[in-house]
N, C-alpha and C positions, 0 to 999 in steps of 0.2 A: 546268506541265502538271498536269491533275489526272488524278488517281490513285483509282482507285474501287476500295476492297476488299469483295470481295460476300463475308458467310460466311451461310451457308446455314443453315436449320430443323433440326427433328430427323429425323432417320432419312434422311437427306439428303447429298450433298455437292456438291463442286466442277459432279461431271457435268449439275446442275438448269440452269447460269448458261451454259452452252456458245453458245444461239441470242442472248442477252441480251449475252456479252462479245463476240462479233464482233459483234454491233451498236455498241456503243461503241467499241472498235475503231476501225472502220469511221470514226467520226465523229474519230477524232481523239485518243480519250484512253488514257490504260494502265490497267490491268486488274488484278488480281490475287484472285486465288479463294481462299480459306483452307481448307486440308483440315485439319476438326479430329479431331481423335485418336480412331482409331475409326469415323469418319465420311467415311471415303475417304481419312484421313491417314496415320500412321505407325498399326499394332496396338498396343494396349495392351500393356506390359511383361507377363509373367506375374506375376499378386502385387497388380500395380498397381492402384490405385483412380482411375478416370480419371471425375474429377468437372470440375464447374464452373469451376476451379482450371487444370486442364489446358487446359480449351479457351481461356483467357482467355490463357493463355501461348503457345497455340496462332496467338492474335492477334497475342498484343506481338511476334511474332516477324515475321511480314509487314511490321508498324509500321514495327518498326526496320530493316528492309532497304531498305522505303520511305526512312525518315529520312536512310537514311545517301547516299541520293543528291540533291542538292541541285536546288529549281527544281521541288520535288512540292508538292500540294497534295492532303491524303489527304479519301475522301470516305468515310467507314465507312457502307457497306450493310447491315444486320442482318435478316434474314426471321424471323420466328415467334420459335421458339424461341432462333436465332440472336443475337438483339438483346440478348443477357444477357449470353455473352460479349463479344459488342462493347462496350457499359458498360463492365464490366468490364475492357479492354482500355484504352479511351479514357479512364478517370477517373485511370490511371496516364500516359497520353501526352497530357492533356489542349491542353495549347501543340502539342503534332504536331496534332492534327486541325482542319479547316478544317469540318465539317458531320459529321452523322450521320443517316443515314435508318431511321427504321422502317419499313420494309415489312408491309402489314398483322401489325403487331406490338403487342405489349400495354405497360403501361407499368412494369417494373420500379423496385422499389424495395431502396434495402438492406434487406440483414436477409431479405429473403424471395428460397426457391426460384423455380426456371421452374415447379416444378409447379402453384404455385397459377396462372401465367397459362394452364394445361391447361382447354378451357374442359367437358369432358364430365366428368363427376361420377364415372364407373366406372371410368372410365383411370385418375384419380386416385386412387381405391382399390387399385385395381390395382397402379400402383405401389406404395404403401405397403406391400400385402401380399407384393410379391415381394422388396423390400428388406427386410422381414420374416425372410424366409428366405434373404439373404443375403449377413445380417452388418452391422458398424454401418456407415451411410451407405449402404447399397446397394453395398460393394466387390467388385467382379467381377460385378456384377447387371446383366442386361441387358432392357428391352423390347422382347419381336418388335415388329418394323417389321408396319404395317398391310395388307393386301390389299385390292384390290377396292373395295366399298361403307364399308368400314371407314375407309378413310381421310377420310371425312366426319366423323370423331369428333373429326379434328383440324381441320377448316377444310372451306369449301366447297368441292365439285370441280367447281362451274360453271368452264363454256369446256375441260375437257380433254376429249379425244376416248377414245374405249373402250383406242384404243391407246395413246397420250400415260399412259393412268392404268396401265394394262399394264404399261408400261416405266418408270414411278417405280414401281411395287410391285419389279419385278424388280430394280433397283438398289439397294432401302432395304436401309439396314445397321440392325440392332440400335439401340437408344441405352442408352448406358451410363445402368443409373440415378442412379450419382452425379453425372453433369450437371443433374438434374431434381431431386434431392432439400439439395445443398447452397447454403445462400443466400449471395444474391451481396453481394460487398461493395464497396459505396463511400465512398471520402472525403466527396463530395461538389462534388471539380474538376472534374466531368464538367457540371455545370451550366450552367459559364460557355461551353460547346459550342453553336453556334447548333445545330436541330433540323430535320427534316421529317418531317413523318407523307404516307405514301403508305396512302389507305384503299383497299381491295379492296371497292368494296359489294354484289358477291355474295356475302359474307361478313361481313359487319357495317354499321354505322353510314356515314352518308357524314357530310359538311361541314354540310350544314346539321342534320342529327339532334345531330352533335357541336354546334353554335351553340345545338337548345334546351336539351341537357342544361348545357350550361355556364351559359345564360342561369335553369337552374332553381337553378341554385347548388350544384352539386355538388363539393365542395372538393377532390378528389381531380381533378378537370379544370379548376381554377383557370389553372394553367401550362400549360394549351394555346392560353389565348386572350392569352398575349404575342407581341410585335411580331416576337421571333425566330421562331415557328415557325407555317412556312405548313403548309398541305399540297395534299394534289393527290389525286384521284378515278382511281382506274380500274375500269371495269365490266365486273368479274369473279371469281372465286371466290380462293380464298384463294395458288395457284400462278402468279400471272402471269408468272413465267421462264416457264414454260411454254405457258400459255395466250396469253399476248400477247407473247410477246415484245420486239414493237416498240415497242410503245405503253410498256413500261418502259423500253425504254434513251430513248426520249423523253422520260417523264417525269427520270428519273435524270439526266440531261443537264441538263436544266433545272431540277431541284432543287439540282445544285451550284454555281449561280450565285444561289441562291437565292430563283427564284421559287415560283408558288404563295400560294393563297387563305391569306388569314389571319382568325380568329377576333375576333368585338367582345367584347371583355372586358366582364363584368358590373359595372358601374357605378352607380351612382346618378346619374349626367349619362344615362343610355340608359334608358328605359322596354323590359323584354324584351319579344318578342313576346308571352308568356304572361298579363301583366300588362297588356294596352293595354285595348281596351273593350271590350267586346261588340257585334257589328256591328248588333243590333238596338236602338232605343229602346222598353226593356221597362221598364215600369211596376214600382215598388218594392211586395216583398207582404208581408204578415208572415213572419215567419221567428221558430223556435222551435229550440236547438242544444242538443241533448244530447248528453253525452259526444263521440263521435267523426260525428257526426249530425246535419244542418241539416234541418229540415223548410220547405219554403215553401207555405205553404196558402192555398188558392182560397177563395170566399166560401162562404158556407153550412154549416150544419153538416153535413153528407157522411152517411153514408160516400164517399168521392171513389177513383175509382181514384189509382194512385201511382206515379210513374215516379222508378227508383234511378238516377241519375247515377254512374259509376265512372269513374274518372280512371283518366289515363294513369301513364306512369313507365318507369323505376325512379324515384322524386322522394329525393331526400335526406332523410335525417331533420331535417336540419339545417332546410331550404328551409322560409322565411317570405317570405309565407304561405302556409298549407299548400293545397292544392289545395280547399277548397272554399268557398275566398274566391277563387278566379280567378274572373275577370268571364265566362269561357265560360262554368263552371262554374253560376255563381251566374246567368245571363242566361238560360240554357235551363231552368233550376230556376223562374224567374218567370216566364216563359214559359208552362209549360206550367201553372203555378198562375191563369194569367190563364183560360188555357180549360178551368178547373175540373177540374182535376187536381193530388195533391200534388206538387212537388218535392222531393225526395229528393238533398240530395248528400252524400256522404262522406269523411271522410281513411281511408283503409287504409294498409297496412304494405310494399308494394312501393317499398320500398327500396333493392331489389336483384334483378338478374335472377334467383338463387336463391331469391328471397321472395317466388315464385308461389303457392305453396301457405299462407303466411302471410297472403298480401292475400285470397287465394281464402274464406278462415274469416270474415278481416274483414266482406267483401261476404256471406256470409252471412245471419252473424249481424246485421248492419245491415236483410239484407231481412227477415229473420224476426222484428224489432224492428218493424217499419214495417207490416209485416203486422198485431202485434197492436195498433197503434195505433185508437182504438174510428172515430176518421174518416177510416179508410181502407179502404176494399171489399177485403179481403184476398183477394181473388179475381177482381180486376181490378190485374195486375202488370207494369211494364214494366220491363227492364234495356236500357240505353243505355251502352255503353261506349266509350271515346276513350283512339285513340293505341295506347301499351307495355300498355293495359289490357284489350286486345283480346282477347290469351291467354287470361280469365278467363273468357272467355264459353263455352269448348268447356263446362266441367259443366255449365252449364245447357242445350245443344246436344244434349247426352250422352243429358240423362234429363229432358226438362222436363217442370216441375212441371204439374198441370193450371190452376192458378192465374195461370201463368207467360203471355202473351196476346200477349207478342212482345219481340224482343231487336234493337234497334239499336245500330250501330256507327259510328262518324266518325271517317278515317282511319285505320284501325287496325292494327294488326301479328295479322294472323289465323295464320301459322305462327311459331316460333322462328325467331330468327335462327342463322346456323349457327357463329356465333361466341359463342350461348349458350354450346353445348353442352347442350342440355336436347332434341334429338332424339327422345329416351324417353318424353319427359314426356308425360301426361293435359293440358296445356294449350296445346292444338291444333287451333284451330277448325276448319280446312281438314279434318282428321280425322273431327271431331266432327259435324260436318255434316249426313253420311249417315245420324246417327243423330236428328237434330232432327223428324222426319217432318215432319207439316203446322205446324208453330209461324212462325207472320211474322217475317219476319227485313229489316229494314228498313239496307241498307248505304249509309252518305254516302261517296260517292268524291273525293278533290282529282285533278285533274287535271294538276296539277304534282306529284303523291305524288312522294319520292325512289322512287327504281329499285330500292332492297332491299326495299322498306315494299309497293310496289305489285306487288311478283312474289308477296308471300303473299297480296294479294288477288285476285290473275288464279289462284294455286294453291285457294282458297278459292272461285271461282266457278266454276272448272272441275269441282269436283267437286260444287257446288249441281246445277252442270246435269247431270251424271253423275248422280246420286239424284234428280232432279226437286223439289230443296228451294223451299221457298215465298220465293223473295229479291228483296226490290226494290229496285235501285239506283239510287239518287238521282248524277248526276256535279253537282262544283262548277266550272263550267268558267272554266279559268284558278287556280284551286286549291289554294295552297299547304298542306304539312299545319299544322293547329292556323288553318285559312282566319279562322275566326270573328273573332280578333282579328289577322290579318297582313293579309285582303282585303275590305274593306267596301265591295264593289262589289254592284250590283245581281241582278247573276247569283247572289253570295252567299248574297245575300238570302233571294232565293228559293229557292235549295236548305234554308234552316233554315227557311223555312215550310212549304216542301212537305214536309222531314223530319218536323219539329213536328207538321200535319196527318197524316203516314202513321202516326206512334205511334200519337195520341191516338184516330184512327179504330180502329185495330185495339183498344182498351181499350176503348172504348164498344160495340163494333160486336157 
């Protein structure tokens, strides 16, 4: 029989899984909910420092009640914060456990706290500064449990209802800081554990966004595109015990038999999507690469207007080659040098979804280079940006320059995701928008966009048409994101002409 142990996030417990365990139940399997200490479980001793340690014992203690009854087949469920003691609990029971799920969860590693997978940057301070005051590790230290709108600092609250969020606020406990603050430790037994990632994508990344980070070569998501670990989608915010109930003891059900999509490992037998051709046959132009800087130049000696190409991301530091030898990249840059405009493309430093503000300096200083180029009409400017590079467009949205003559986008992530954690942040097009007044704003739509990627652009157009922003949208119908080299159909086509022609009009025009 399989045996599903659900332990719960932070500030959470047993009471999250209540509609989710009588669904599984219901189908057949046994259950068990893990109250960890502090979190609907026993009170912390007085004195007691109830860290990471505790809750991980908190587990092996279900483990072994399971174990000791024979004919079980344990499935460890971990949500959020949850998924640390679960490790933790399974790299010690590693022969007991049959699977392990992450529930929209992050990927710990030894040696580091749950805090760092805290995705909002103030919380994390937050803590540090209350474990500050005390004592070492955070002992006796607790963070209030979130309210209201606050609890978006920890995950998205798509799909709860006013009430649904009402009643987790009213039931969150404290979490003790030394659960967040002490790093978890593994052997490393916990590996040989086959795996399932369950993605929330009203809250992060789906399957196919995870396909092109892996296919960019990100070494830190190497181990997701092995044979053992599938995953599975569900469309909704980051609580789906609650929000969906159903559709988790479904999925859950079916990830203990171990189905679920799996990842194509990046290879050197697989050309990635990022890397295939460019769907148009664009003529080879000169090209001139300074520093971090490719110039593609039109005939004539100019001044020529110049359209900056910004790439998508977070791209790895690592990843060859670097984004401005991608054939999108490099095929829209000839492109528009063919109808006598520079192309412009970049390597920046979005590295990391924290290294918005580092790419943002990059893309600067690359336009203000371009600018002072003597065959470039520094007063005829276009920004074109693609993909995770979307964000980068709110500054110039904000306060465009008068130089500035229009800003496109293809596919692009125009809000954070809420599994940043960067809510706060200045790079927010959806935002910024309102503040763009009359500047041409030329959006390429896929029509297959993933469902996280396409809610910031339905949030983004919702409020063009609230402020009466100048936007024209191009759709790619049939669509995929990064279309250019995944769909080399006719429809395609046409959408990078009609794009190409909606810039290059607005810089001459």
């Amino acid at each position: 029989m399989t045996v599903f142990i659900l332990v719960a996030g932070a500030f959470t417990g047993p009471h999250v899984w209540r509609e989710t365990t009588d669904l599984l139940s219901a189908d057949g399997a046994e259950v068990r909910t893990v109250a960890l200490t502090g979190l609907g479980g026993r009170p912390g001793d007085p004195g007691e420092a109830v860290d990471l340690e505790t809750h991980v014992a908190d587990v092996l203690a279900v483990i072994d009640a399971v174990v000791a009854e024979p004919g079980r087949e344990i499935v460890l469920v971990g949500h959020d914060y949850g998924i640390h003691p679960v490790l933790g609990a399974a790299d010690r029971r590693a022969g007991a456990i049959a699977r392990i799920v992450y529930l929209d969860a992050g990927m710990p590693r030894d040696g580091v706290p749950a805090l760092a997978a805290v995705p909002d940057r103030e919380v994390r301070e937050e803590v540090v500064e209350l474990a500050a005051g005390s004592g070492v590790r955070g002992a006796g230290g607790e963070l209030p449990p979130p309210a209201g709108d606050a609890w978006s600092r920890w995950g998205s609250t798509a799909g709860l209802s006013a009430a649904t969020l009402d009643d987790l606020t009213a039931r969150a406990m404290p979490q003790p800081l030394g659960t967040l603050l002490q790093p978890l430790r593994l052997t490393g037994a916990v590996a040989d554990v086959p795996v399932t990632g369950v993605l929330c994508t009203g809250n992060g990344p789906g399957v196919e966004m995870l396909q092109i980070m892996v296919d960019v070569g990100d070494p830190g998501l190497r181990s997701l595109a092995e044979a053992r670990v599938p995953f599975f989608e569900l469309p909704t915010g980051h609580w789906p015990m609650l929000s969906c109930p159903a559709a988790l003891a479904g999925t859950l059900i079916e990830a203990a038999s171990g189905g679920g999509r799996r990842l194509a490992p990046a290879d050197a037998s697989r050309t990635p999507a990022h890397l295939r051709p460019f769907l148009l046959d664009v003529p080879e132009r000169p090209r001139e690469r300074t520093g971090n800087t490719d110039l593609y130049l039109p005939d004539g000696p100019g001044p020529h207007p110049a359209v900056v190409f910004v790439h998508g991301g977070p791209v790895p530091a690592e990843a060859r080659p670097t984004p401005r030898d991608w054939p999108a990249l490099t095929g829209y840059a000839r492109s528009v040098a063919g109808h006598g405009a520079v192309g412009v493309v970049l390597d920046h430093r979005l590295h990391a979804v924290t290294a918005y503000e580092v790419a943002a300096a990059d893309v600067a200083d690359a336009v203000e280079r371009v600018r002072a180029d003597p065959r470039v009409d520094a007063d005829r400017i276009a920004l074109w940006f693609f993909s995770g590079g979307g964000p980068l467009a709110a500054d110039w949205l904000t306060d465009p320059p008068r130089w500035l003559r229009c800003v496109a986008a293809n596919y692009p992530i125009l809000s954070p995701l809420p599994s940043w954690g960067l809510g706060a942040t200045r790079f927010h097009p959806a935002r910024a928008v309102s503040r763009a007044g009359r500047l041409p704003v030329v959006l390429v739509r896929a029509e297959r966009e993933s469902a996280e990627i396409a809610a910031t652009v339905e949030e983004f157009l919702t409020e063009a048409g609230r402020c009466g922003a100048n936007v024209e949208v191009i759709d790619v119908p049939e669509g995929r994101h990064g279309f250019e080299t995944l769909d080399p159909t006719d429809g395609a086509r046409e959408a990078v002409h009609r794009a190409v022609g909606a810039v290059l009009a607005r810089l001459k025009g």
